[in-house]
C-alpha positions as MATLAB code, in Angstrom:
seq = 'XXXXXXXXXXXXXXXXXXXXXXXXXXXXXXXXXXXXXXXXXXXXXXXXXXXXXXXXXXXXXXXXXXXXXXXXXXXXXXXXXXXXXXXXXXXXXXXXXXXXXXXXXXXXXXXXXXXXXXXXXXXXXXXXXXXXXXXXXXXXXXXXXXXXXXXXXXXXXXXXXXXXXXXXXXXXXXXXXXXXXXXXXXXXXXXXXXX';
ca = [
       0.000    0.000    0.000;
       2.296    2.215    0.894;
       5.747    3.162   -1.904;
       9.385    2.727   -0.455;
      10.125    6.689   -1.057;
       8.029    9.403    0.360;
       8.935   12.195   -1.551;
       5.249   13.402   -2.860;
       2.286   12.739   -1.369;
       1.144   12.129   -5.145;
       2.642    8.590   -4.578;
       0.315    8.126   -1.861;
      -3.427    6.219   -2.596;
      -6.253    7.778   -0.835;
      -6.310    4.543    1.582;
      -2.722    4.768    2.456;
      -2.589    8.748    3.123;
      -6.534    7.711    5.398;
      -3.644    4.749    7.265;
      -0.935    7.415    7.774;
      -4.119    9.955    9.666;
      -5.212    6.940   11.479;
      -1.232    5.855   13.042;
      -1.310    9.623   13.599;
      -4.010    9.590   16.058;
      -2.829    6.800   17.593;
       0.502    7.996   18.340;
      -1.013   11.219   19.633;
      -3.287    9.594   22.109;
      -0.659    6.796   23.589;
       2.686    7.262   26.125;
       5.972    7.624   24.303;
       7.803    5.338   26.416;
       6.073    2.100   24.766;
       6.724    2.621   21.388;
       9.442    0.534   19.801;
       8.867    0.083   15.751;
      12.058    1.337   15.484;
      13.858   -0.270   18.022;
      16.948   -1.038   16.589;
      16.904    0.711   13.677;
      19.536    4.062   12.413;
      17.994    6.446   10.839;
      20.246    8.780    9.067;
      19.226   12.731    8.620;
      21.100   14.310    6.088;
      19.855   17.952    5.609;
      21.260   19.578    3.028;
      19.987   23.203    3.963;
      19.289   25.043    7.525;
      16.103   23.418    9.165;
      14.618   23.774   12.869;
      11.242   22.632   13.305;
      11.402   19.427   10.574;
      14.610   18.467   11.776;
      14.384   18.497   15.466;
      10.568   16.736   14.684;
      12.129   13.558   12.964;
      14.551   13.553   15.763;
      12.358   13.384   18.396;
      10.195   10.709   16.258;
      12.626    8.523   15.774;
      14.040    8.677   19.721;
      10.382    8.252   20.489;
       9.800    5.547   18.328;
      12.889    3.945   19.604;
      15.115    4.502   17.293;
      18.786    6.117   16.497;
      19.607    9.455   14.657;
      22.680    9.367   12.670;
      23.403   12.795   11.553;
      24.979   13.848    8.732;
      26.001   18.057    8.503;
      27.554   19.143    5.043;
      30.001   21.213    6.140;
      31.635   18.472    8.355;
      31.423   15.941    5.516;
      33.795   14.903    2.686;
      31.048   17.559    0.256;
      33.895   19.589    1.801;
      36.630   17.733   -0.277;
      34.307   16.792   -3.204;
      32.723   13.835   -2.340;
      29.165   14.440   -3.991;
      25.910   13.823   -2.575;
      25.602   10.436   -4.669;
      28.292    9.342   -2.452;
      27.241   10.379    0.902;
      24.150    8.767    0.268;
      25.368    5.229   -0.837;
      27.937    5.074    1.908;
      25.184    6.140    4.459;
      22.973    3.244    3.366;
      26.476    0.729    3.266;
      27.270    1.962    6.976;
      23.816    0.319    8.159;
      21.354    3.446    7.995;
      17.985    1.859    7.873;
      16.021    4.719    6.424;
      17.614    7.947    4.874;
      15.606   11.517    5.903;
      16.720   14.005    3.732;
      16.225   17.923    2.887;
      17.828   19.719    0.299;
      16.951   22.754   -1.914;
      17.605   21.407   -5.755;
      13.961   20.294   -7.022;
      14.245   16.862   -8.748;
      17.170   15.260   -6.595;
      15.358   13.131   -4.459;
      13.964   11.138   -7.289;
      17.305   10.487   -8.660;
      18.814   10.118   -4.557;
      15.833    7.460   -4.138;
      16.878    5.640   -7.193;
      20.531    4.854   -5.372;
      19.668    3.455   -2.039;
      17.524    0.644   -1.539;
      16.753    1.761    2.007;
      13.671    4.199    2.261;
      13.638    7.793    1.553;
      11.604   10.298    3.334;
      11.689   13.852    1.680;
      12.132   16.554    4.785;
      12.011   19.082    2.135;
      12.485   20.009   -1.037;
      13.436   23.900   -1.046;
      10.093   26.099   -2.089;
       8.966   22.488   -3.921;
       7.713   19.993   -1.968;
       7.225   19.359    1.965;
       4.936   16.254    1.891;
       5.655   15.792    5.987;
       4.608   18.949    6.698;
       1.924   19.080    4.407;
       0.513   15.945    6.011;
       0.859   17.754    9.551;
      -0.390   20.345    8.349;
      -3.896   18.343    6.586;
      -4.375   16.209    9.699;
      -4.404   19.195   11.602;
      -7.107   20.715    9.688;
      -9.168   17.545    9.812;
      -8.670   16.837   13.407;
     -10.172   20.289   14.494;
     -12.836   19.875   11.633;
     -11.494   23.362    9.745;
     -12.379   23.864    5.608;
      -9.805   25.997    4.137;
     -10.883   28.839    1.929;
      -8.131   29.986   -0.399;
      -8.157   32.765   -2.575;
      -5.400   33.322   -5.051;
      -3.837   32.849   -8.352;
      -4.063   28.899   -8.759;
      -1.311   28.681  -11.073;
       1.518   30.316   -9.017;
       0.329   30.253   -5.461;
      -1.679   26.632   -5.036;
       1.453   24.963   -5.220;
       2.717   26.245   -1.977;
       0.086   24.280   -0.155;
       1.628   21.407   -1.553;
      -2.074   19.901   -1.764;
      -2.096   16.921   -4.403;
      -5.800   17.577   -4.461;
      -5.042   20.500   -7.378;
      -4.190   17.944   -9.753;
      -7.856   16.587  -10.095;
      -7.784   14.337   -7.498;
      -9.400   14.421   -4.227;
      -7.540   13.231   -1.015;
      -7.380   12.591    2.667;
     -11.624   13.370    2.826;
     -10.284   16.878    0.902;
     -11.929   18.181   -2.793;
     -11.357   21.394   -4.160;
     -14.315   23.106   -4.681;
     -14.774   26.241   -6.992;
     -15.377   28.973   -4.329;
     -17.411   32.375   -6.115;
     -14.934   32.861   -9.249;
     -14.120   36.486   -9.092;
     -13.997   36.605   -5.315;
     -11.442   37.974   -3.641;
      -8.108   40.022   -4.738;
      -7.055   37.959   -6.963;
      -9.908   37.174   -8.917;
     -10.282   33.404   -8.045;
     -11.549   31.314   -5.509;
     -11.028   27.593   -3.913;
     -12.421   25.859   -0.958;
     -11.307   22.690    0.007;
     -13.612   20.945    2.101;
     -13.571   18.177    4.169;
];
């Protein structure tokens, strides 16, 4: 059900992202301490640009989940001496890293980074791109405190900043876009997505 690389949540089927909202809850409403699917398990975090908030948030998930960070900063690599990312990458998945969380600011490399590990790869952002973690935070959110969100803007430049699948012509996570009064608001056009 669910694909080896989260890098979109476009690669997610409706069923999977309603699985993901459903752990969510779970995790939310249990103690800490018990949790141990990744008991054992190093997960390496390579971020490739400055982060706070998604960072330190996979590093408390995987301590609370019961597993190890292994932490990878560029300017203390061998980036430094040439190495490329390519590289890093393979040797972090050849040193025993069980899952690889990565950020970096170049749209399009995580497709071709996912493509060299066989370990999975969880996007922790992709510059102004993509953010599917946060955008799934960010929809269960919504859905847990029963909000619709009523955008107004200039769909083709704008929309993609919510990083909301749903604008491709496909509804998901119990969200459709819904025309909202065309000619509303500054820009001229309207959306509502509703639960």
């Amino acid at each position: 059900m669910f694909p080896k690389d989260m890098l979109s949540l476009e690669d997610f089927s409706r069923d999977a992202l309603e699985d993901i909202f459903q752990r969510a809850a779970y995790f939310k409403q249990k103690d800490p301490d018990n949790f141990t699917s990744l008991k054992g398990k190093n997960i390496a975090l390579s971020f490739w640009e400055p982060s706070t908030r998604t960072r330190l948030s996979f590093e408390m998930a995987v301590h609370k989940l019961g597993g190890k960070v292994v932490r990878v900063t560029p300017e203390l690599s061998s980036e430094q001496k040439g190495e490329s990312i390519d590289d890093t990458v393979k040797t972090l998945q050849s040193i025993g890293a069980d899952a690889l969380i990565f950020r970096h600011s170049t749209p399009g490399l995580f497709n071709r980074v996912g493509s060299l590990v066989d370990i999975p790869l969880i996007s922790g952002g992709e510059g102004c791109y993509r953010h599917p973690t946060q955008a799934l935070l960010d929809i269960f959110t919504l859905r847990e405190k029963g909000i619709d969100l009523a955008y107004t803007a200039q769909p083709c430049s704008t929309l993609p900043f919510l990083y909301l699948p749903s604008f491709r012509g496909r509804a998901y996570a119990g969200w459709s876009p819904v025309p909202a009064s065309p000619g509303a608001g500054p820009s001229g056009s309207g959306l509502l997505l509703s639960s």
